[in-house]
C-alpha positions in Angstrom: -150.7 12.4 91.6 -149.1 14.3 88.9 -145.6 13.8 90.8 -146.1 10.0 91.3 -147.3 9.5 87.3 -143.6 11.4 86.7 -141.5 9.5 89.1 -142.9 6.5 87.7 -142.6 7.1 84.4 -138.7 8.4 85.3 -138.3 5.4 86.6 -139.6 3.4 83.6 -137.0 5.1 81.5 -134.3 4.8 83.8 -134.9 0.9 83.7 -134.8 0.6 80.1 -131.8 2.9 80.0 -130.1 0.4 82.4 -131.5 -2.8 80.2 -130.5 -1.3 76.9 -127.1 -0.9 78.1 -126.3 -4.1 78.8 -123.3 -3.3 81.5 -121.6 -6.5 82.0 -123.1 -7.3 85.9 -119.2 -7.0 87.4 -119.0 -3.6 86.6 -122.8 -1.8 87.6 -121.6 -0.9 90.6 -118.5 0.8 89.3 -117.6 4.8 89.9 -115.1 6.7 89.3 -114.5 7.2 93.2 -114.1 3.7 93.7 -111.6 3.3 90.8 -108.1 2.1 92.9 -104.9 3.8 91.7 -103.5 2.0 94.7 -103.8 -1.4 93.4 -100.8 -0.9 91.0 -97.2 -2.4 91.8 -95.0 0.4 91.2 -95.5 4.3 92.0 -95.4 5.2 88.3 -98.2 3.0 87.4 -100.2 4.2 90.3 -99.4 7.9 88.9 -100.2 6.9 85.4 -103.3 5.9 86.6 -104.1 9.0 89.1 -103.4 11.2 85.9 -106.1 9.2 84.0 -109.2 9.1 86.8 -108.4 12.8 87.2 -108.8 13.3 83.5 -112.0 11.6 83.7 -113.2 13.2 86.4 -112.3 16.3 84.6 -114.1 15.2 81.3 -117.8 15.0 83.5 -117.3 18.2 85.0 -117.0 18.9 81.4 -119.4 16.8 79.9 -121.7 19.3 78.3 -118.3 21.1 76.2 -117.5 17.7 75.2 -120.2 16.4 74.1 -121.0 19.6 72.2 -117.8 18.7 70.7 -118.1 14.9 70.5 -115.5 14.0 72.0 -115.0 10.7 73.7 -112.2 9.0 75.7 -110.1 6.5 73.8 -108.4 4.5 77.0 -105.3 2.3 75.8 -102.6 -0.4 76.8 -100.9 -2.9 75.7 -101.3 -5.0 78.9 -104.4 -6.6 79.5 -106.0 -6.4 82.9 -104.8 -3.1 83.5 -108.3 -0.9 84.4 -109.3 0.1 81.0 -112.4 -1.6 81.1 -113.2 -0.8 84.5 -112.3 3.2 83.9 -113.9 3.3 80.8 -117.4 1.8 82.5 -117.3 3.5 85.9 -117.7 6.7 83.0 -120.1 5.1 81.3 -122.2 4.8 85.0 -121.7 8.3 85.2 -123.3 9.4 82.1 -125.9 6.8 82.4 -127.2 6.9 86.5 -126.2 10.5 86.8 -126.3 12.9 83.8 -128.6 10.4 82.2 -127.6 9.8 78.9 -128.6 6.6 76.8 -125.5 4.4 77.2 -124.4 0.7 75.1 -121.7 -1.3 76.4 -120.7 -4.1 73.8 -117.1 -5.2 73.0 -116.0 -4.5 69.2 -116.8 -8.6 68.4 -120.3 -9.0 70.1 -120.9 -5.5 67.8 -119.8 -7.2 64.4 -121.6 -10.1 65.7 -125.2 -8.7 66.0 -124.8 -7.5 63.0 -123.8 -11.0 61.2 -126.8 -12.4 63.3 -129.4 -10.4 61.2 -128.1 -12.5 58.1 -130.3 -15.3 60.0 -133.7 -15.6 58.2 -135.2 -15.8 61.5 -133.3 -13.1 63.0 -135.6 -10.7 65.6 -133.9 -7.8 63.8 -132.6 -6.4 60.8 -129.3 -5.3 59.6 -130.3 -1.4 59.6 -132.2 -1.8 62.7 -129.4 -2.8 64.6 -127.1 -0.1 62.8 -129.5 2.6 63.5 -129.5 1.6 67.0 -125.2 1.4 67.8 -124.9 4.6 65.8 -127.5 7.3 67.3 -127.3 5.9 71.1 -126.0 8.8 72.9 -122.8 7.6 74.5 -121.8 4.5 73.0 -118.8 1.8 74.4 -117.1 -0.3 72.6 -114.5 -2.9 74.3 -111.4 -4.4 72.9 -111.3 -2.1 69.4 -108.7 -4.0 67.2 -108.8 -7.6 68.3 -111.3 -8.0 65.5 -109.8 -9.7 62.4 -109.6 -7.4 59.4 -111.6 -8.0 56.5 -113.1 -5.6 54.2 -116.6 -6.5 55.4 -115.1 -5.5 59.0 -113.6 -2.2 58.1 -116.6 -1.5 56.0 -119.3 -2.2 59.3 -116.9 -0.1 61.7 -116.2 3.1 59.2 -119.8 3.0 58.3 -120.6 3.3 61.9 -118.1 5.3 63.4 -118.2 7.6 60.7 -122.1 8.3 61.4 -120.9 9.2 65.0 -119.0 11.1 64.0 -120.8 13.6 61.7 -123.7 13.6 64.3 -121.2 14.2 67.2 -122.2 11.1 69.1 -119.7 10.4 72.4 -118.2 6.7 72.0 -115.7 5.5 74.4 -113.2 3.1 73.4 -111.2 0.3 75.0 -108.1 -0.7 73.2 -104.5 -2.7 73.8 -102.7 -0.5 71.1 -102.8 3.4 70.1 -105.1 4.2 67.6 -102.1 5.1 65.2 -101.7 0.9 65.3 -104.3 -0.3 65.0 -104.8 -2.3 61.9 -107.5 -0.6 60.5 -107.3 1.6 57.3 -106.5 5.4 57.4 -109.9 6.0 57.1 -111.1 4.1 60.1 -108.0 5.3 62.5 -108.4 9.0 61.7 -111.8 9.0 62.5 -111.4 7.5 65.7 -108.5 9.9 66.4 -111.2 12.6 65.8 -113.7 11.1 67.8 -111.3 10.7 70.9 -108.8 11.9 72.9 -106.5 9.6 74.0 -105.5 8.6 77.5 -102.3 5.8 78.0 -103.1 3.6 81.1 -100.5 1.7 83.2 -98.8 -1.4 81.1 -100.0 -3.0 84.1 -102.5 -6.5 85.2 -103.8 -5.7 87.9 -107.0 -7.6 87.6 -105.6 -10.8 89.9 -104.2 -8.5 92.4 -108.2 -6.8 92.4 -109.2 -10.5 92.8 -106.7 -11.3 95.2 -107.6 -8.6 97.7 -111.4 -9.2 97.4 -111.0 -13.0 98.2 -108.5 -11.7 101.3 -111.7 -9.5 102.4 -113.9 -12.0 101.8 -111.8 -14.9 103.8 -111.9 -12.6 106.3 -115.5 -12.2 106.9 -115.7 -16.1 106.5 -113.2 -16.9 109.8 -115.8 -14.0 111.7 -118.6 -15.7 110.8 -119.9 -12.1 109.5 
């Protein structure tokens, strides 16, 4: 009985792990294994991206030296479409189904924009609440860092947050179509981030329709054999 009350309740967690993390549905199913180098044009791309699943790979074997560290992954390029997103969250599914860490997936907008959302007098939660929340989560993911516009209230939400991280050695992964040495943030903002990360360049490559492409080919397929 005492085995069933703990696979249960291991289970309970698990789901509310999986809930709080709100992995957009495309990518749940993501791994690093089933991340395709081989989906890239040219042989330098493909390379690029070898070099960078390797690195992640490396990073979980890892994982306990980094996150004593605090260290997080800070995947760029300037093309969009090229695997950053689906890298970053095939990690994320690591640490979250596997070494089970809390994990939040949110781009940097939808994080600014739970915040405004508190402003609301009938909002659910408060400003702090939903501060608390982004900033002790164990591994934390934030998509598309520096498409936000900058204002002072902007810089001031993302250093106060990041900042907090970083003292208390939280792991945040970041997504992002510049280096952090560009992106237009203050000093204060980018060196923290630099501090929190280490930076790995993906292939200035979109390779999201040719993804698409070959899943509608396998798809067509199974359509003419009736399977």
């Amino acid at each position: 009985m005492y085995d069933a009350f703990c696979k249960c309740h291991k289970d309970a967690m698990q789901k509310n792990r999986l809930k709080f993390a709100d992995i957009p549905t495309e990518f749940t199913g993501l791994t690093i294994n089933s991340f395709d180098v081989n989906c890239y044009e040219s042989d330098a791309n493909s390379l690029l991206a070898r070099k960078a699943k390797q690195m992640v790979a490396n990073y979980i074997l890892n994982f306990d030296d980094f996150e004593q560290k605090g260290k997080g992954i800070y995947f760029y390029s300037e093309t969009r479409g090229s695997g950053k997103t689906r890298i970053a969250v095939s990690l994320g599914n690591v640490l979250l189904n596997t070494i089970g860490r809390q994990v939040k997936f949110m781009t940097s907008i939808d994080l600014l924009q739970e915040i405004k959302n508190t402003y609301n007098k009938e909002a659910e939660y408060t400003e702090s609440q939903i501060i608390n929340a982004i900033t002790n989560v164990d591994v934390l993911i934030i998509d598309d860092i520096g498409v936000e516009n900058r204002t002072s209230w902007v810089n001031e939400m993302l250093f106060g947050i990041f900042d907090n991280r970083m003292k208390y050695k939280k792991i945040t992964i970041f997504t992002s179509n510049c280096e952090i040495e560009n992106l237009d943030h203050d000093e204060r903002l980018k060196s923290r981030i630099f501090k929190m990360c280490i930076p790995v360049k993906m292939p200035d490559e979109d390779v999201r329709k040719a993804i698409a492409r070959k899943e509608n080919e396998e798809l067509q397929i199974r359509l003419m054999e009736g399977k």
